[in-house]
NULO-12000 format. One record per residue (C-alpha): x, y negated, z negated; chain. Coordinates in steps of 0.1 Angstrom, whole numbers, plus 5000, padded with zeros to 4 digits. Each point is the difference from the previous one (the first is absolute). Layout:
N
@X=X&Y=Y&Z=Z&mol=A
...
This chain:
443
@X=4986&Y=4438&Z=4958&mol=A
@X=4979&Y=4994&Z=4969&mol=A
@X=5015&Y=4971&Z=4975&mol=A
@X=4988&Y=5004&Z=4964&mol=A
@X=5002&Y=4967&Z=4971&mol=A
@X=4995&Y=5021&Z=4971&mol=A
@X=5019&Y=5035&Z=4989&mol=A
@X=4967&Y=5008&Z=4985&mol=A
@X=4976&Y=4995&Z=5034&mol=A
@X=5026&Y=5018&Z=5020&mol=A
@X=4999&Y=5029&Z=4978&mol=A
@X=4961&Y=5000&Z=5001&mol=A
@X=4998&Y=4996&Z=5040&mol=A
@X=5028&Y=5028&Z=5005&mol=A
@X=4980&Y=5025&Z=4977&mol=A
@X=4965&Y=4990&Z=5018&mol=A
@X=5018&Y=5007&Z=5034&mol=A
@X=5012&Y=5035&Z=4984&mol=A
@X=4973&Y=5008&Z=4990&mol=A
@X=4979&Y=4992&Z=5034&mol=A
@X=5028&Y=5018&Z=5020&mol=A
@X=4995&Y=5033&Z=4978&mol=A
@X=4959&Y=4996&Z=5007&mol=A
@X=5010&Y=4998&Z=5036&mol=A
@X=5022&Y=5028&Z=4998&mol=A
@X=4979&Y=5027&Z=4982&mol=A
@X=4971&Y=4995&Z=5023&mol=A
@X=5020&Y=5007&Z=5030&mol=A
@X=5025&Y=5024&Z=4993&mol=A
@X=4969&Y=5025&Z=4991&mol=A
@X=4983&Y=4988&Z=5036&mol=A
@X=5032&Y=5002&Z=5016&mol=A
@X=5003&Y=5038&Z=4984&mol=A
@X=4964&Y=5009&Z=5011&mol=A
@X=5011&Y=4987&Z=5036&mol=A
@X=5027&Y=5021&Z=5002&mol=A
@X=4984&Y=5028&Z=4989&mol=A
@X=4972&Y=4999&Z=5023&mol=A
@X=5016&Y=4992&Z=5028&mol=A
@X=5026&Y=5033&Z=4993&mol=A
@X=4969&Y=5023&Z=4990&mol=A
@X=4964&Y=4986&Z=5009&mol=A
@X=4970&Y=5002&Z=4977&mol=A
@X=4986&Y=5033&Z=4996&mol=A
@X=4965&Y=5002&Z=5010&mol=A
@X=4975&Y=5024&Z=4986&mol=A
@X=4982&Y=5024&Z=5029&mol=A
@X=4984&Y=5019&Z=4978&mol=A
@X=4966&Y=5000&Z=4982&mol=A
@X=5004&Y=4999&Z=4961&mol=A
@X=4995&Y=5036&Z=4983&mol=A
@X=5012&Y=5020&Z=5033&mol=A
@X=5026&Y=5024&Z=4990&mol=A
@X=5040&Y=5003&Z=5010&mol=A
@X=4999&Y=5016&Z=5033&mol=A
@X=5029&Y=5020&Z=5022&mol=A
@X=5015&Y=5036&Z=4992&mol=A
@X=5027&Y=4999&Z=4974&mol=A
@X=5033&Y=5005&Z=5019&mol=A
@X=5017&Y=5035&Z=4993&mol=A
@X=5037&Y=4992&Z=5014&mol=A
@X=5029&Y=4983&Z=4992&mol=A
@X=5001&Y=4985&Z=5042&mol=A
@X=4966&Y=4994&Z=5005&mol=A
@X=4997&Y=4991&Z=5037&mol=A
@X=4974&Y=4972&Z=5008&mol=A
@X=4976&Y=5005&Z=5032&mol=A
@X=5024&Y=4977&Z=5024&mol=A
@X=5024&Y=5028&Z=4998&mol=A
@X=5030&Y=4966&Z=4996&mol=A
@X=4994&Y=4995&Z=4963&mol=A
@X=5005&Y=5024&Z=4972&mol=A
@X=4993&Y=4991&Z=4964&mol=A
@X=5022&Y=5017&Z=4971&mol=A
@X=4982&Y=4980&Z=4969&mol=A
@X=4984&Y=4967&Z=4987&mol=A
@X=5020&Y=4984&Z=4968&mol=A
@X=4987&Y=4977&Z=4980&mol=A
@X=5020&Y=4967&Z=5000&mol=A
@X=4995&Y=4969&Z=4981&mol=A
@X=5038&Y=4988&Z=5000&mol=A
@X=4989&Y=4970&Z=5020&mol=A
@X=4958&Y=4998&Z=5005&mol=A
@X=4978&Y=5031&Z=4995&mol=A
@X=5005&Y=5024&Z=5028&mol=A
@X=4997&Y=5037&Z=5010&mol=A
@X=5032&Y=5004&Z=5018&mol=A
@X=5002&Y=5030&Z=5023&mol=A
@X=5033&Y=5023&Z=5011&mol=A
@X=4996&Y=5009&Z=5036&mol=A
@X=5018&Y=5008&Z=5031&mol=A
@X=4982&Y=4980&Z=5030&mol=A
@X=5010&Y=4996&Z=5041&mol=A
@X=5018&Y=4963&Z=4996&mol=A
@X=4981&Y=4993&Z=5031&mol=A
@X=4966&Y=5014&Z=5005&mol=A
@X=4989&Y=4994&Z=4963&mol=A
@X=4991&Y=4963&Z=4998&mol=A
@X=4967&Y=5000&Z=4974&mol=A
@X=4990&Y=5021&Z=4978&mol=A
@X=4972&Y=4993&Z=4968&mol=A
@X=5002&Y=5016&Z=4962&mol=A
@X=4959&Y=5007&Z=4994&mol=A
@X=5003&Y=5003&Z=4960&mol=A
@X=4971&Y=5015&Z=4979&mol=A
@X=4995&Y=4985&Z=4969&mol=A
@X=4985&Y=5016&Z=4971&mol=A
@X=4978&Y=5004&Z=4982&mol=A
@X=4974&Y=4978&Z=5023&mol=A
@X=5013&Y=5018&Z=5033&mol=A
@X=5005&Y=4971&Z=5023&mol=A
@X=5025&Y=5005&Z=5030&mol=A
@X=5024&Y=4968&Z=5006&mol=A
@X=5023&Y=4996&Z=5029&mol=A
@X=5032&Y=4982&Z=5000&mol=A
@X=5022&Y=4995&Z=5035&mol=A
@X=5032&Y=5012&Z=4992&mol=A
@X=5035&Y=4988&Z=5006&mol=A
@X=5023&Y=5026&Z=5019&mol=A
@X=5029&Y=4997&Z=4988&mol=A
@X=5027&Y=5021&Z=5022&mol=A
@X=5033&Y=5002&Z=4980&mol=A
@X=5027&Y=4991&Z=5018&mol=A
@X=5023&Y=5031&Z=4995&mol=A
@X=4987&Y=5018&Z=5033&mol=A
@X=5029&Y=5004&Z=5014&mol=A
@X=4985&Y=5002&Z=5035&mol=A
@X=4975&Y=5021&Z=4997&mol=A
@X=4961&Y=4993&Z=5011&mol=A
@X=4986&Y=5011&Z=4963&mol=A
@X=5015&Y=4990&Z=4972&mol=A
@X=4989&Y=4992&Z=4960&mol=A
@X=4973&Y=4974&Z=4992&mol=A
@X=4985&Y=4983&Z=4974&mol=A
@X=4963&Y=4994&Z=5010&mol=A
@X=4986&Y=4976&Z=4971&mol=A
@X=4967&Y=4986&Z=4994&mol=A
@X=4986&Y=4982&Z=4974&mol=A
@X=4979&Y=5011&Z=4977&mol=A
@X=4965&Y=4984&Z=4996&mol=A
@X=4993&Y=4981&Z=4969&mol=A
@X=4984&Y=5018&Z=4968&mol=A
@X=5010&Y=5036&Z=5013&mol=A
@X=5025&Y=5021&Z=4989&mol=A
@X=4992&Y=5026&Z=5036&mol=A
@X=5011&Y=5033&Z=4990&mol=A
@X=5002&Y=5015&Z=5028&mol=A
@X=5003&Y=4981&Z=5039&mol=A
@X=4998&Y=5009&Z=5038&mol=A
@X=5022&Y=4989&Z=5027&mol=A
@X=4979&Y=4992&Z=5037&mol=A
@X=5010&Y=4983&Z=5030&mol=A
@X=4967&Y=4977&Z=4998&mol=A
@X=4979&Y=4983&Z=4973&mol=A
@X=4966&Y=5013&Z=5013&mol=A
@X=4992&Y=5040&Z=5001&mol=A
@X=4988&Y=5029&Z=4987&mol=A
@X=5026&Y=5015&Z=4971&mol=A
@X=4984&Y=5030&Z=4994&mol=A
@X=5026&Y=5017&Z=5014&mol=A
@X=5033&Y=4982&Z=4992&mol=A
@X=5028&Y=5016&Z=4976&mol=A
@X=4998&Y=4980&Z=4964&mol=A
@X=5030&Y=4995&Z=4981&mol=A
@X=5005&Y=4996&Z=4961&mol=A
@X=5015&Y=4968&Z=4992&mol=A
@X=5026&Y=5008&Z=4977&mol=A
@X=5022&Y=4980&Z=4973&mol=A
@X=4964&Y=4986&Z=4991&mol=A
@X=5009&Y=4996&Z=4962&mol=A
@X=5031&Y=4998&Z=4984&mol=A
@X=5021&Y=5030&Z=4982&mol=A
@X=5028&Y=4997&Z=4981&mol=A
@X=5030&Y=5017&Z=5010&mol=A
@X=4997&Y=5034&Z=5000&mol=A
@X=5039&Y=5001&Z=5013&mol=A
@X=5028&Y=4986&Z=5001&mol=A
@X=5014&Y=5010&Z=5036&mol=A
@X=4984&Y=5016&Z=5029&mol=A
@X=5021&Y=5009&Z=5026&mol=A
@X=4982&Y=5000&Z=5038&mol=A
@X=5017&Y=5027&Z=5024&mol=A
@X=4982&Y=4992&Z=5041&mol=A
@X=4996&Y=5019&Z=5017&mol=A
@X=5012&Y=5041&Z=4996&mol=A
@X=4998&Y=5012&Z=5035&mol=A
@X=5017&Y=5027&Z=5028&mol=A
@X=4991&Y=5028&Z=4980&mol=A
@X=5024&Y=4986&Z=4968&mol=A
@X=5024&Y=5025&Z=4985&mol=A
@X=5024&Y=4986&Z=4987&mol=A
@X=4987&Y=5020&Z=4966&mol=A
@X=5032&Y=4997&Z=4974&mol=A
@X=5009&Y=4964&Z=5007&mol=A
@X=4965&Y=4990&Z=4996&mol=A
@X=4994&Y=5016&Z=4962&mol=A
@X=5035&Y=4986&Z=4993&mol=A
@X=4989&Y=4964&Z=5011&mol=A
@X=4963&Y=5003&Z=4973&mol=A
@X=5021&Y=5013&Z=4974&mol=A
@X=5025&Y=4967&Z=5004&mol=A
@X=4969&Y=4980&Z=5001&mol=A
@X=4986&Y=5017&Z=4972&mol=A
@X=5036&Y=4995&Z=4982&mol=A
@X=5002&Y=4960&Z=5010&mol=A
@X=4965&Y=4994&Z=4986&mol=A
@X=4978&Y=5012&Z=5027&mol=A
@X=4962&Y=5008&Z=4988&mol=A
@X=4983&Y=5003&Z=5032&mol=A
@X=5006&Y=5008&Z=5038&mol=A
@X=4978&Y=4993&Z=5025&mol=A
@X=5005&Y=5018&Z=5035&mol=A
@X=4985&Y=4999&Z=5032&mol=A
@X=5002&Y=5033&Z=5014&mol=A
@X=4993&Y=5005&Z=5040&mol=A
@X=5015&Y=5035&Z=5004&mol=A
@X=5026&Y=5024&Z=4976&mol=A
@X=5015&Y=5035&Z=4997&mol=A
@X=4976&Y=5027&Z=4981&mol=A
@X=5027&Y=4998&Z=4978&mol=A
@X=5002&Y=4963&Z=4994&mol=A
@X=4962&Y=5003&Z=4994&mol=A
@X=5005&Y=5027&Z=4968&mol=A
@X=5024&Y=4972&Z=4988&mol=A
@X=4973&Y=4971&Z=5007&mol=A
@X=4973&Y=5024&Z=4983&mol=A
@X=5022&Y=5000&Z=4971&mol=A
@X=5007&Y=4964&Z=4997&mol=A
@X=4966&Y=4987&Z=5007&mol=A
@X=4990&Y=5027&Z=4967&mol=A
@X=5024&Y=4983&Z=4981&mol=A
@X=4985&Y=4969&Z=5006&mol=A
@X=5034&Y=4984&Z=5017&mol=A
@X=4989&Y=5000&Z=5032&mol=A
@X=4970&Y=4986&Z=5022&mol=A
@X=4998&Y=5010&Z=5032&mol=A
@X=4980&Y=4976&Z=5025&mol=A
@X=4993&Y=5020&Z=5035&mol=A
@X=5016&Y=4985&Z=5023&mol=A
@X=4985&Y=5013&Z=5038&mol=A
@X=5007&Y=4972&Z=5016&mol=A
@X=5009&Y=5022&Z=5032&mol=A
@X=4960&Y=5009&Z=5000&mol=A
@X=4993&Y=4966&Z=5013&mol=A
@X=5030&Y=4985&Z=5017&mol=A
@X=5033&Y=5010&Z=5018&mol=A
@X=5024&Y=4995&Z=4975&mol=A
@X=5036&Y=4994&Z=5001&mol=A
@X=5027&Y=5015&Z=4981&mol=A
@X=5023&Y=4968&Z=5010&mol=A
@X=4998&Y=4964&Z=4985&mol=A
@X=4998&Y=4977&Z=5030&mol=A
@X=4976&Y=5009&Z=5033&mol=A
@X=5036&Y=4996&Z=5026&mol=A
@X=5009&Y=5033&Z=4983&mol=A
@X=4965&Y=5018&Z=5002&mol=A
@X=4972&Y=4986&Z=5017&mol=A
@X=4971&Y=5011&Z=4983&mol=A
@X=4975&Y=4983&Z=4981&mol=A
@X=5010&Y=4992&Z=4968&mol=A
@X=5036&Y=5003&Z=4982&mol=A
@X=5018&Y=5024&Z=4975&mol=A
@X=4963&Y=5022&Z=4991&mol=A
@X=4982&Y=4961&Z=4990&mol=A
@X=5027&Y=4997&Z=4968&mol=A
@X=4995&Y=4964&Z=5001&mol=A
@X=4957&Y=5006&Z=4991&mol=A
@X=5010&Y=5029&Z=4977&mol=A
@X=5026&Y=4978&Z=4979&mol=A
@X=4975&Y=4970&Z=4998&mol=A
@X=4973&Y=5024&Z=4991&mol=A
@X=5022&Y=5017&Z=4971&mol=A
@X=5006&Y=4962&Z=4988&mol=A
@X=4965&Y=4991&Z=4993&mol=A
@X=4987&Y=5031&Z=4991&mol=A
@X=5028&Y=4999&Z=4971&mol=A
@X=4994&Y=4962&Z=4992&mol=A
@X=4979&Y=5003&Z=4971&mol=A
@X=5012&Y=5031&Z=4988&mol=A
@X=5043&Y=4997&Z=5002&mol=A
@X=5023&Y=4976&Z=4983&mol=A
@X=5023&Y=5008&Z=5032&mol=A
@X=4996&Y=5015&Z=5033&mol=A
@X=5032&Y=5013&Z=5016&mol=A
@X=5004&Y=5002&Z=5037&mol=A
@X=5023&Y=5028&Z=5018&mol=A
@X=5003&Y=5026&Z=5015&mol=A
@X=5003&Y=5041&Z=4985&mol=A
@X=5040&Y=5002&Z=5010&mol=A
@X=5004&Y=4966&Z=4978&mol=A
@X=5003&Y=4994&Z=4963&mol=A
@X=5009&Y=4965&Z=4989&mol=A
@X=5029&Y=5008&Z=4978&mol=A
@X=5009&Y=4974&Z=4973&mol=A
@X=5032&Y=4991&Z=4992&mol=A
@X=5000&Y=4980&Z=4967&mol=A
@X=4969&Y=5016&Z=4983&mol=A
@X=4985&Y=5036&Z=4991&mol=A
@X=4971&Y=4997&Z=5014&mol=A
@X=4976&Y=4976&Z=5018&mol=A
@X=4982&Y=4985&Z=4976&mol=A
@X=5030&Y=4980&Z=4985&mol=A
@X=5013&Y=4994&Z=5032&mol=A
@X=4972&Y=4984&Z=5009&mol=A
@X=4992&Y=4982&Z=4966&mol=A
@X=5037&Y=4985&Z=5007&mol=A
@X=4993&Y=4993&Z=5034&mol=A
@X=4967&Y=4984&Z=4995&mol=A
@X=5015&Y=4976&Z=4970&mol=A
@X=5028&Y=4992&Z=5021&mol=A
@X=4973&Y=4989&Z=5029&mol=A
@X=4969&Y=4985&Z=4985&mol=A
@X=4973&Y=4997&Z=5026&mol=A
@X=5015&Y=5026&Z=5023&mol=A
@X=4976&Y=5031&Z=5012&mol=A
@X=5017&Y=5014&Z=5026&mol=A
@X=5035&Y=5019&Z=4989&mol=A
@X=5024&Y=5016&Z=5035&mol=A
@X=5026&Y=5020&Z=4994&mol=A
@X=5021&Y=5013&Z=5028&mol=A
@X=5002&Y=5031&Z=5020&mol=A
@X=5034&Y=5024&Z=4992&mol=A
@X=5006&Y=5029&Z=5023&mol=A
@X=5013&Y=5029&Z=4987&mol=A
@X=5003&Y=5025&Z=5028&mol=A
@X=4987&Y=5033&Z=4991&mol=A
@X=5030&Y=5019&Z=5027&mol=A
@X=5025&Y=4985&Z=4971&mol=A
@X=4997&Y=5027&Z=4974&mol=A
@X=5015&Y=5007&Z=4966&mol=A
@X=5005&Y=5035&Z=4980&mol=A
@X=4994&Y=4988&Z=4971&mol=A
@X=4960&Y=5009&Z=4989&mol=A
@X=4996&Y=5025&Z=5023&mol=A
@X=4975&Y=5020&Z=4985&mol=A
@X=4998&Y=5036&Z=5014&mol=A
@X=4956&Y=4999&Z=4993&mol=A
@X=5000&Y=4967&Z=5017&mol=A
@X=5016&Y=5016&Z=5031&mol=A
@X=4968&Y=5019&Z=5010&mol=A
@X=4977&Y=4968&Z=5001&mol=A
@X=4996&Y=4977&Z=5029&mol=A
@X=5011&Y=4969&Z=5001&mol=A
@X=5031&Y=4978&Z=4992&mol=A
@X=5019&Y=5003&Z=4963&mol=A
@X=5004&Y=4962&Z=4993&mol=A
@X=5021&Y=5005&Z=4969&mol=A
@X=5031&Y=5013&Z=5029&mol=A
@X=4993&Y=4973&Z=5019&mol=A
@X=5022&Y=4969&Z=4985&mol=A
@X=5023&Y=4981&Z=5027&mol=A
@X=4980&Y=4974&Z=5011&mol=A
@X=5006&Y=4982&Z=5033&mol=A
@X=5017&Y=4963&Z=4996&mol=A
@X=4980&Y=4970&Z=5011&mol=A
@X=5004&Y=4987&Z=5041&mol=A
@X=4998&Y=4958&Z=4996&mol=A
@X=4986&Y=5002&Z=5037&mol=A
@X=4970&Y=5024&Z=4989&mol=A
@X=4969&Y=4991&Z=4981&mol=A
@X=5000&Y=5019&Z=4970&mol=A
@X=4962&Y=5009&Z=4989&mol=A
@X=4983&Y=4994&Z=4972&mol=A
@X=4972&Y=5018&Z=4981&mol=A
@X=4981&Y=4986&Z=4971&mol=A
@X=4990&Y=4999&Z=4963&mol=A
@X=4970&Y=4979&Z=4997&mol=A
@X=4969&Y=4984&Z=4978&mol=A
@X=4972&Y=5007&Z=5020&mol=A
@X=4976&Y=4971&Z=4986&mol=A
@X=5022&Y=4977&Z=5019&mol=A
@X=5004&Y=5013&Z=5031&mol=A
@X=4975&Y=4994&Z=5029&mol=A
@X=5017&Y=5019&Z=5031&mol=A
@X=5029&Y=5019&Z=5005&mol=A
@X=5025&Y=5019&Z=5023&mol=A
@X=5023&Y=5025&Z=4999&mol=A
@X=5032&Y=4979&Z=4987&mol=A
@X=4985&Y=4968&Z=4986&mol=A
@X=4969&Y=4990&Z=4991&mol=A
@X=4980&Y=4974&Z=5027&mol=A
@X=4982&Y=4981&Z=4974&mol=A
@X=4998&Y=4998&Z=4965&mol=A
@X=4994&Y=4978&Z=4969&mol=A
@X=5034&Y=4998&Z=4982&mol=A
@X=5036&Y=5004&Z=5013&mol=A
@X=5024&Y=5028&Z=5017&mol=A
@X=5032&Y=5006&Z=4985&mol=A
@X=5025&Y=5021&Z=5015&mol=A
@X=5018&Y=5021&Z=4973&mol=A
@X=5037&Y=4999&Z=5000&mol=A
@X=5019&Y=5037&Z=5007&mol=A
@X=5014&Y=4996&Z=4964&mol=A
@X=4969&Y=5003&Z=4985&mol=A
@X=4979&Y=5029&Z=5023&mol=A
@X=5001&Y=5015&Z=5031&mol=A
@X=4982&Y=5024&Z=5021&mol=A
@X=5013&Y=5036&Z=5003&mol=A
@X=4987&Y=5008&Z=5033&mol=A
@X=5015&Y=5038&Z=5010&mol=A
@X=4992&Y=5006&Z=5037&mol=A
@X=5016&Y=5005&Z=5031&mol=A
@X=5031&Y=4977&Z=5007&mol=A
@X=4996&Y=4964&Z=5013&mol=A
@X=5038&Y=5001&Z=5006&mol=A
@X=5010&Y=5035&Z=5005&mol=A
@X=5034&Y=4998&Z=5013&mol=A
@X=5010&Y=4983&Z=4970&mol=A
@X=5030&Y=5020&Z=4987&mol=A
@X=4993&Y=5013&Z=4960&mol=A
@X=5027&Y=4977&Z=4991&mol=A
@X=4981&Y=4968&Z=5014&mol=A
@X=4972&Y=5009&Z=4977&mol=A
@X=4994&Y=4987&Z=4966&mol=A
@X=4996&Y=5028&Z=4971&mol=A
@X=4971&Y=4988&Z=4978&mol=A
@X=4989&Y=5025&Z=4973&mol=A
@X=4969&Y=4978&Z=4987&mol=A
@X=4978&Y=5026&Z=5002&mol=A
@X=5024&Y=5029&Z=4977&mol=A
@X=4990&Y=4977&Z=4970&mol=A
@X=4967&Y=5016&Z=5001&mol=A
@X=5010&Y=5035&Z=5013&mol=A
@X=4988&Y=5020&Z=4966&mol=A
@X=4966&Y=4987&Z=4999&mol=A
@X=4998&Y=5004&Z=5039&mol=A
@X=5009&Y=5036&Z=5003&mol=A
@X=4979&Y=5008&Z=4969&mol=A
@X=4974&Y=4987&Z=5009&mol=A
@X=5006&Y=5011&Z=5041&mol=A
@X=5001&Y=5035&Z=4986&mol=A
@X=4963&Y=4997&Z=4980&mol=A
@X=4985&Y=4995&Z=5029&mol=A
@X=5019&Y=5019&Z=5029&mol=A
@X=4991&Y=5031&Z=4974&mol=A
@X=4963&Y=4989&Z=4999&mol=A
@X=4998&Y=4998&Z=5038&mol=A
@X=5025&Y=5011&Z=5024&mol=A
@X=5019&Y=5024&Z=4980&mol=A
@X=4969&Y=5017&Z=4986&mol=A
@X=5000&Y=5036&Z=5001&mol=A
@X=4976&Y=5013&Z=5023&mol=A
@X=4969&Y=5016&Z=4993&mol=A
């Protein structure tokens, strides 16, 4: 213990010994940093003589298989959240892809760099041997790469590997406020009349964009896509994931043992989220049989300007999962041109099944993309801020589809008209574009 005589020389020692500690401390932290970083994503080293140009065949596909046949890029983000980093959405073999190297080309001097990257296989495989992976690299210093290749080694000739645009280079302002992400439309979807009622509730609750990623549809679900994507409220991502892997239609591999889960949802969803991040105030997670229905509020936006001032610091927003059985039908809005069109009428559709305290009741989610890093289905797996779970009193999701509990008598079920508070718009707006698509006259 130190002993001081004088108020005044203790004062002076403690400051100097302050003073020395923050020297100490802002020389190492940085080192400390640069340790991390290096020991998470080594140096990049240049292979390439200054002035040669980018090299590889600009990749044409959405799944862009890689010459091991195990890895399978989607696309390279741009991510300085943490250090400067190219992170790329893919869907790898957890087992038989161990290393993998990002060979950047930076511009305008035309020098190739290669970074080792980290594989990171999220953790939401549910059994199966592919699953969703981040594979990050860092990028070399004094280059902004525009474009990058994956490869199994450091050394080789590239002449021949896809190249991939780095996107979310520069930053946008928001050109929306929601964007919706719908994985993955598949088995020949039909379900026509449901799915225009479900944009059109969007559309009413604040929606500006949706993006979905389409493996297979009806001829008559694509007219109604054609439309959409004209209107500019839809993007459609193919989606032929079936082109490189057995797919399953079922969540977990003990129900389906094929290669990879539910048509790769998991890549798709975390692929929607960064191709979004700079360009959406909100990206919504679900499914097209689900609309997150709120309770308190008109429409999203002030629900989630309440929700976000009630929960400072919070990115991540769940709101449950409410059946409402589509073999429990009402008269009422039973509209006689709506009859002719596939698919389920949601507004007859308003008993919902009551909650089982043994089952887990799913969630789906609203979030801000800018602070999320992976996510599932139900929850996110990492992210910046915090998840809240939002109360039933406040929003729900209307999820019409086949029972959960279907010999629940009508009584047991709990009559929740929600959505009737917007049935004017709806079936105005349903009508526009049933008469501009499937109820067009022929030619």
């Amino acid at each position: 213990m130190m002993h001081c005589g004088k108020k005044h020389s203790c004062a002076v020692v403690t400051c100097i010994l302050i003073f020395a500690s923050i020297l100490i401390c802002s020389w190492k932290d940085p080192q400390l940093q640069n340790n991390v970083s290096r020991k998470i994503f080594p140096q990049a080293t240049t292979v390439s003589p200054t002035g040669q140009l980018c090299r590889g065949k600009p990749a044409q596909n959405v799944i862009t298989a890689l010459e091991d046949n195990r890895t399978f890029i989607i696309s390279p983000y741009f991510d300085d959240r943490e250090s400067k980093v190219t992170r790329v959405i893919g869907i790898v073999h957890h087992e038989d892809v161990q290393q993998l190297y990002c060979w950047f080309c930076c511009q305008p001097d035309g020098q190739i760099y290669v970074s080792e990257a980290k594989i990171d296989v999220h953790s939401d495989r549910f059994g199966f041997p592919y699953g969703a992976a981040d594979i990050v690299c860092l990028e070399p210093e004094h280059c902004d790469p525009a474009f990058v290749s994956i490869h199994r080694s450091p050394h080789g000739n590239t002449d021949q590997l896809p190249r991939f645009e780095i996107k979310n280079r520069k930053a946008e302002p928001f050109s929306v406020d929601f964007t919706v992400c719908i994985s993955a439309m598949f088995g020949n979807y039909n379900n026509v009349l449901q799915f225009i009622q479900s944009i059109e509730m969007y559309k009413i609750l604040g929606v500006q964009k949706v993006v979905i990623y389409k493996n297979n549809c009806s001829h008559l679900m694509e007219k109604v896509l054609k439309f959409y994507v004209e209107e500019g409220t839809v993007e459609v991502i193919p989606w032929p994931i079936n082109s490189h892997l057995q797919v399953s239609s079922k969540w977990h591999f003990s129900m389906d043992a094929k290669d990879i889960g539910y048509y790769g949802q998991i890549a798709a969803l975390n692929d929607c989220i960064y191709r979004n991040m700079r360009r959406s105030k909100f990206v919504v997670l679900n499914d097209a049989d689900e609309i997150i229905l709120p309770l308190k509020h008109a429409d999203w936006k002030t629900m989630m300007s309440s929700l976000q001032e009630q929960n400072p610091g919070a990115g991540v927003f769940l709101f449950e999962n409410h059946i409402f059985p589509e073999t429990v039908s009402t008269h009422v809005f039973n509209i006689s041109s709506w009859n002719t069109v596939p698919g389920v009428n949601i507004l007859q559709h308003v008993h919902r099944e009551p909650d089982r305290k043994e089952v887990y009741n799913p969630k789906k989610m609203i979030v801000d993309p800018r602070m999320v890093v992976q996510t599932s289905v139900h929850s996110v797996l990492r992210a910046y801020g915090n998840s809240v779970s939002v109360p039933v009193d406040v929003a729900l999701i209307y999820h019409c589809r086949v029972p959960l509990q279907g010999n629940l008598p009508r009584e047991s079920l709990i009559r929740d008209t929600t959505l009737w508070r917007y049935n004017s718009s709806l079936i105005m707006n349903v009508n526009k574009v049933l008469y501009q698509t499937v109820l067009q006259p022929q030619k």
